[in-house]
N, C-alpha and C positions, 0 to 999 in steps of 0.2 A: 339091630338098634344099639345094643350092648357093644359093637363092633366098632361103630362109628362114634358114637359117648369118648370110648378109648386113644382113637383119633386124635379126635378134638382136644383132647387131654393131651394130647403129645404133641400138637400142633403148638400150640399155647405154651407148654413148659419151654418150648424149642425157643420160640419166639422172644420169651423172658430172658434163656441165655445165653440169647443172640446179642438184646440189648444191654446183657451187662457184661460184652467183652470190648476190649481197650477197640476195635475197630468202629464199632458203634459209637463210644463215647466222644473218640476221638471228630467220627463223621456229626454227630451234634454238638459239641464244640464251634466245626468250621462252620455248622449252618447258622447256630444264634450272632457269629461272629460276623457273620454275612447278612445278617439282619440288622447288628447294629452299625453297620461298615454302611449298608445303603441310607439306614437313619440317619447318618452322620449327612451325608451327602446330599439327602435330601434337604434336611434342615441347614445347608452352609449353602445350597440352591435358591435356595427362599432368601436368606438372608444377602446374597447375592443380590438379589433381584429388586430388593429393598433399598441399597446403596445408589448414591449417584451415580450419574454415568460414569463423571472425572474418574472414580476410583476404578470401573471396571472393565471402560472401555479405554484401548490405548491407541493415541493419534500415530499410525506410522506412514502416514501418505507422506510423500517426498517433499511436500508445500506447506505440510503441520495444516489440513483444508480448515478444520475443527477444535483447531488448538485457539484458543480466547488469548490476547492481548493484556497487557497493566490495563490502557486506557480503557480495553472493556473492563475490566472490573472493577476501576474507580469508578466509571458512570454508575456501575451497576449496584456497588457497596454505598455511595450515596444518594438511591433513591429514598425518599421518601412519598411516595404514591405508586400507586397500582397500575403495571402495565400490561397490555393485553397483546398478547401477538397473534394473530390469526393465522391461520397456513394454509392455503387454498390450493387445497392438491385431490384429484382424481381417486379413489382406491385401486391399490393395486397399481398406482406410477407416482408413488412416492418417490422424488429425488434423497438417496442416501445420506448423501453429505451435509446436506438442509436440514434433514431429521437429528443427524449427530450433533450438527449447531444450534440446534434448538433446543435438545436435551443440556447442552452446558449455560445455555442463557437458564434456564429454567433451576439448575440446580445451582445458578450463582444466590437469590436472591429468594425470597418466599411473591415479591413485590412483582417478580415476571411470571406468568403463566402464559402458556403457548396453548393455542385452543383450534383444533383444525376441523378446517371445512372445505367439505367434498361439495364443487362446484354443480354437479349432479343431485345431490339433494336440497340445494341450497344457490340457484341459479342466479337469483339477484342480488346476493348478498353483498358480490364487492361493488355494485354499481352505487350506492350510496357512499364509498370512499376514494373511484377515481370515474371517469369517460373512455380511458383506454380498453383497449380489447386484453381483458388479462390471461396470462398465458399461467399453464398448470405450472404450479411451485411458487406461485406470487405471494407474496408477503404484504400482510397490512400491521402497522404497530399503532396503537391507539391509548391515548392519557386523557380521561375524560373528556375535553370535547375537539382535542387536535388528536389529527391521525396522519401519517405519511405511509401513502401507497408504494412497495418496493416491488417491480416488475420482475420475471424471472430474468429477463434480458440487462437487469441490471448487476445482478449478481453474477451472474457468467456473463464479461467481459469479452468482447473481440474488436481490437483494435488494429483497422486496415490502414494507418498511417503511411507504415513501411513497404508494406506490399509491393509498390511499383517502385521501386528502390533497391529494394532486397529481396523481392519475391516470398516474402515471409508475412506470415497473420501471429501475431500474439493472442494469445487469449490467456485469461485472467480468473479469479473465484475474487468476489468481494463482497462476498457474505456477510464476513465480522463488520467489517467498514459499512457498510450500509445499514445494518440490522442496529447497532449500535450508533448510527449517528443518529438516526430516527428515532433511537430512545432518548437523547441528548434534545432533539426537535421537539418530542412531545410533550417532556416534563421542565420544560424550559418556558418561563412568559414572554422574558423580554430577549429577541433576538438581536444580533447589532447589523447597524443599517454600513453597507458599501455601495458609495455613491458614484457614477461612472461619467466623468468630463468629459463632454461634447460640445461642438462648435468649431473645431482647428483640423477635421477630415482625419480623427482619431479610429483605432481599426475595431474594430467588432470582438470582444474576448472570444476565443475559439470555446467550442463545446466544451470540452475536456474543462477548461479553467473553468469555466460557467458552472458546468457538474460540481467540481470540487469546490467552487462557492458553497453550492447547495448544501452538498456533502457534510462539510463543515458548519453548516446551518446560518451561514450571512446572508442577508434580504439584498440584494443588490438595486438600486434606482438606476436605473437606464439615463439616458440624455437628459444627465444635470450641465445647465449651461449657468456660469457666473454673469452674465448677461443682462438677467435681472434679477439680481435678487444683490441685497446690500452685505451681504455676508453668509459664507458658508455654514448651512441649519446647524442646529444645536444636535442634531439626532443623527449626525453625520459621522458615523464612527472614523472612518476612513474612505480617504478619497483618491481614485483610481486615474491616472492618467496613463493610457496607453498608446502608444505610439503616433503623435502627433504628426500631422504634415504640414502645418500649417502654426505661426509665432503665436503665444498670447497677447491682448492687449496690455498698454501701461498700467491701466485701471483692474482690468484682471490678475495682474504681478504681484499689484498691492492687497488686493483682498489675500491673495495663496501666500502671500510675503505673513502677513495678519494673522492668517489662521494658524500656520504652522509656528511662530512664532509664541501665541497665544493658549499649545495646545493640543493645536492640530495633530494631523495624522496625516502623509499623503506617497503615494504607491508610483512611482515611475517608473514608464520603460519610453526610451529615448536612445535613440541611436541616431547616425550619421543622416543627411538628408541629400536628397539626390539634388535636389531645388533651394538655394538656400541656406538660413543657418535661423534655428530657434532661439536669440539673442537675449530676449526674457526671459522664458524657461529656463535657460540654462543658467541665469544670471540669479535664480534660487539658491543655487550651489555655493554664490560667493559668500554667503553669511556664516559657513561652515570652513571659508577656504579652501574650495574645491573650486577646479577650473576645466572645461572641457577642451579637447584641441579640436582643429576642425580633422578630416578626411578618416578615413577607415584605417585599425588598426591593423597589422601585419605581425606574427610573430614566428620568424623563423627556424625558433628552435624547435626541434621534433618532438620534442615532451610536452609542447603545449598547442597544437592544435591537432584538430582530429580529420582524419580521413588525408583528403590529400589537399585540402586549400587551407592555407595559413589563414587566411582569415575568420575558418571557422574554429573559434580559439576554445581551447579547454585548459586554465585557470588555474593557479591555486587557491584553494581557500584558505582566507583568515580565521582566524580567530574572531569569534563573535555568539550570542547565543541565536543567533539567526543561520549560521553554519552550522553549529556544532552536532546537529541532526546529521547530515553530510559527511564529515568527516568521523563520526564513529563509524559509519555504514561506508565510509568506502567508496562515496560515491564522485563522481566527476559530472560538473556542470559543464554544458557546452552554450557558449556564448556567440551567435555568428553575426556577422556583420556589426561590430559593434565601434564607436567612437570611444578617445581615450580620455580617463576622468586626472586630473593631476593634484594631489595634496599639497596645500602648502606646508611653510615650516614650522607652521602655529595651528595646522588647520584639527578642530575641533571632530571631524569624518573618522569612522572607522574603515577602514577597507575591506570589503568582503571577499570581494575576487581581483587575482593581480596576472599578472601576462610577467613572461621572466624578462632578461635586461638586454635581452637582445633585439626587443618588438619595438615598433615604429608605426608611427601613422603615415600612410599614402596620403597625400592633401589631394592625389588626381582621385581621388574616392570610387566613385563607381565608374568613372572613366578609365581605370587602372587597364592596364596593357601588358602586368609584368608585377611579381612580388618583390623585385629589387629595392633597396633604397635607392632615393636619389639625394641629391644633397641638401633640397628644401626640403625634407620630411623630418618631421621633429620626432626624436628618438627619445625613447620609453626607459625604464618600465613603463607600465600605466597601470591605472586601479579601473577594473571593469567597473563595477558595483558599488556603491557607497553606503553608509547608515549614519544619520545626524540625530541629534537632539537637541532641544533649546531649549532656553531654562526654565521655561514653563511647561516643560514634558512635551513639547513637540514632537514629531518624530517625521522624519525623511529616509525616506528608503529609493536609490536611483539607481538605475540598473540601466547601463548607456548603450542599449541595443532594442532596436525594436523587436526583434524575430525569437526573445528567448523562450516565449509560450507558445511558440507557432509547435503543432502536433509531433513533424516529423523529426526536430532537433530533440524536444521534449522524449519521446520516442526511443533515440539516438543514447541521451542521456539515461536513460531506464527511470525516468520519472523526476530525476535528480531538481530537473530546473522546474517545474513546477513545487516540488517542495519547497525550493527557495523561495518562490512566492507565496506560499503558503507561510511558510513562516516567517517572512517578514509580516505578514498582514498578522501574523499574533502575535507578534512582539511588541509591532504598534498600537495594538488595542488590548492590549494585556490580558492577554487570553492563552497563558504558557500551558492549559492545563487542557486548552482545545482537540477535539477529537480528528486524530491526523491517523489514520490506520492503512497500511500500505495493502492494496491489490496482493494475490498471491498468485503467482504466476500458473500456468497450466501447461507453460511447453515443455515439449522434450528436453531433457539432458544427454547428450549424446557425449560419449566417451572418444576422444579422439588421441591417436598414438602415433607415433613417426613411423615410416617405415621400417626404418631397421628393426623397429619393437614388435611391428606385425609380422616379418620376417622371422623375427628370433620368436616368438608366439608359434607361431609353425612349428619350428625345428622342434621347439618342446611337446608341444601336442602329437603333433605327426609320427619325432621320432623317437625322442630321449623316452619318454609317459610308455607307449608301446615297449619299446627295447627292455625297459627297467621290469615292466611285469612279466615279460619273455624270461627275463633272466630269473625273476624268482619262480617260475614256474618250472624251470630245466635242475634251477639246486632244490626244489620238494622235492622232483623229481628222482634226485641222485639222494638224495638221503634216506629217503622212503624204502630204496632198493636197496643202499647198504645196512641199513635196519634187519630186511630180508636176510 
């Protein structure tokens, strides 16, 4: 017993100074230091976690998918009421990129809350906000008692315009641009009305324009005829004529002569006609000094039309705040089949898009057989596009082609020519601060290089890259051994 007592006494003395030599000291030192080193990190984990997304998540997809726009965050810094976004997704097939843009709608404003529901526990929910079949990742945004239903098919784009052309599908993210126009729809009372002129065998706005109507949040009235009624409504923001086939009457001339005159607001697309000639329509133009020639434009210079037919012309743009969108960005408008608009010497027109000085109008129009001039064609410049004003704030926008919203030009152009109609329609109704936010593309970028560069790529990789490590491995080699 007395044996073991002694022990233990030796144990214990040992033990004491064990811990008070510099190796111990030193080993608890590292450990408290290791304690406050993981405190640290705990607590900057937390406070992580606390922070907005902006600050901790970084956009580096190739498209910015979840990078927020100005126009988003002017909508969003001037709300004044509560919006509610819904997000109708599955558990466990959350779309990523949706979740990302939700989190920067949500950390712009106290005023957005994003609130999601699993269609699984909550089956009927979005049927009270549309009749479509909703597909997982649908979006509903809601302002007291308007709400707009966002499909997921609207937010990923696929656009088969080109397809049989090019053999190419686009496809697009239009997340921001949708999420954000619907907040602009809901917290909005008075929407402006776009009225659409029928009676003259005018053509049907294609999808795409119709959308970006919506988009932009304009009510459009279908088959307004001036036929009967004594003068264009008061609630008429703007009125749309598109590609007529057919003249208006005298009596029609003078109400559009009236309105624009008075105030108005009116959208044209007008180009060459295969039957005929639109002799009042186009006689709108003279109060500005604008004059249309008859037959289809031609411009032979190779900077201004695209692909391989001169007549499918691409423009310079003017100076205007109707371009000026266009021309930061780079873009080129493609204008096809179009008639030529001519300025006078006094004429009061800005010109938005011009053809260089070497284009000419064919008067054989679609009869043409040949892009040569001949001698009765009257020779250009010409001004494709016009914009007018009159003293009472009228405003005319002409655009002397009927096909510049048709899909596959639009398409061609990467959007460009629908923007121009887009913003002429907010210039004319004074809406500079209107929500215009571009698609963000989804296709590859493919890296393309000459031969000789894929050539000379080779020789470096193949041989120079190999040779160069060969050789530092033969001189460690000899130095190593003369070392020895």
């Amino acid at each position: 017993m007395k044996n073991l007592q002694t022990k233990w006494r030796q144990l214990l003395a040992g033990s004491r100074q064990a811990l008070t030599t510099r190796t111990a000291r030193v080993g608890g030192y590292s450990f408290l230091l290791g304690l406050i080193v993981l405190a640290i990190l705990v607590a900057v984990n937390v406070l992580a976690g606390a922070l907005p997304s902006r600050f901790t998540q970084f956009d580096i997809s190739a498209a910015q998918l979840y990078s927020l726009t100005s126009d988003t965050k002017v909508v969003a810094t001037n709300l004044d009421e509560d919006v509610t976004i819904y997000w109708i997704s599955q558990a466990g097939k959350e779309d990523t990129v949706i979740q990302k843009l939700l989190d920067r709608y949500s950390d712009l404003t106290d005023h957005i809350t994003v609130v999601k529901k699993d269609p699984d526990t909550y089956p009927t929910f979005a049927k009270q906000y549309t009749e479509e079949t909703v597909q997982n990742n649908s979006l509903v945004v809601e302002c007291g008692s308007k709400s707009r239903y966002i499909g997921y098919d609207s937010i990923y784009n696929t656009d088969m315009s080109a397809y049989y052309s090019t053999g190419s599908v686009s496809r697009s993210f239009d997340g921001e641009g949708q999420i954000t126009s619907a907040i602009d729809y809901v917290t909005t009372e008075t929407l402006p009305q776009v009225y659409l002129l029928s009676g003259h065998g005018e053509a049907a706005l294609s999808d795409a324009f119709s959308g970006q109507l919506e988009r932009a949040n304009y009510e459009t009235v279908s088959d307004f005829s001036l036929l009967n009624v004594d003068a264009v409504p008061e609630d008429c923001s703007a009125l749309i004529i598109n590609a007529p086939t057919s003249d208006i009457s005298d009596e029609e001339f003078s109400l559009l002569r009236s309105y624009i005159s008075g105030g108005g607001k009116v959208l044209v697309f007008s180009g060459p006609q295969q039957n005929g000639t639109l002799t009042n329509l186009t006689a709108l133009l003279s109060d500005y000094g604008v004059s249309a020639a008859e037959g289809i434009v031609v411009d032979p210079d190779r900077e201004h039309y695209a692909f391989t037919e001169p007549y499918v012309l691409m423009p310079d743009i003017g100076e205007s705040d109707i371009t000026a969108p266009l021309t930061e960005g780079a873009y080129h408008v493609i204008v096809p089949i179009a008639a030529g608009l001519t300025l006078s010497e006094g004429s009061t027109a800005t010109a938005l898009l011009t053809t260089s000085d070497s284009a000419f109008s064919k008067l054989s129009g679609y009869a043409m057989t040949s892009y040569d001039r001949e001698d009765d064609d009257p020779a250009g410049p010409f001004t494709l596009a016009v914009s007018a004003e009159s003293a009472q704030g009228g405003k005319l926008v002409w655009v002397a082609s009927d096909y510049l919203l048709d899909d596959l030009y639009n398409s061609y152009s990467s959007g460009a020519n629908m923007d121009l109609a887009m913003n002429s329609l907010s210039w004319m109704i004074g809406q500079a601060d209107s929500v215009s936010i571009r698609s963000k593309s989804l296709n590859s970028t493919y890296l393309t290089i000459s031969s000789s560069s894929a050539a000379w790529l080779k020789v470096c990789m193949i041989g120079i890259v190999p040779l160069a490590f060969l050789l530092l491995g033969i001189d460690e080699v000899i130095r190593r051994r003369k070392m020895v």
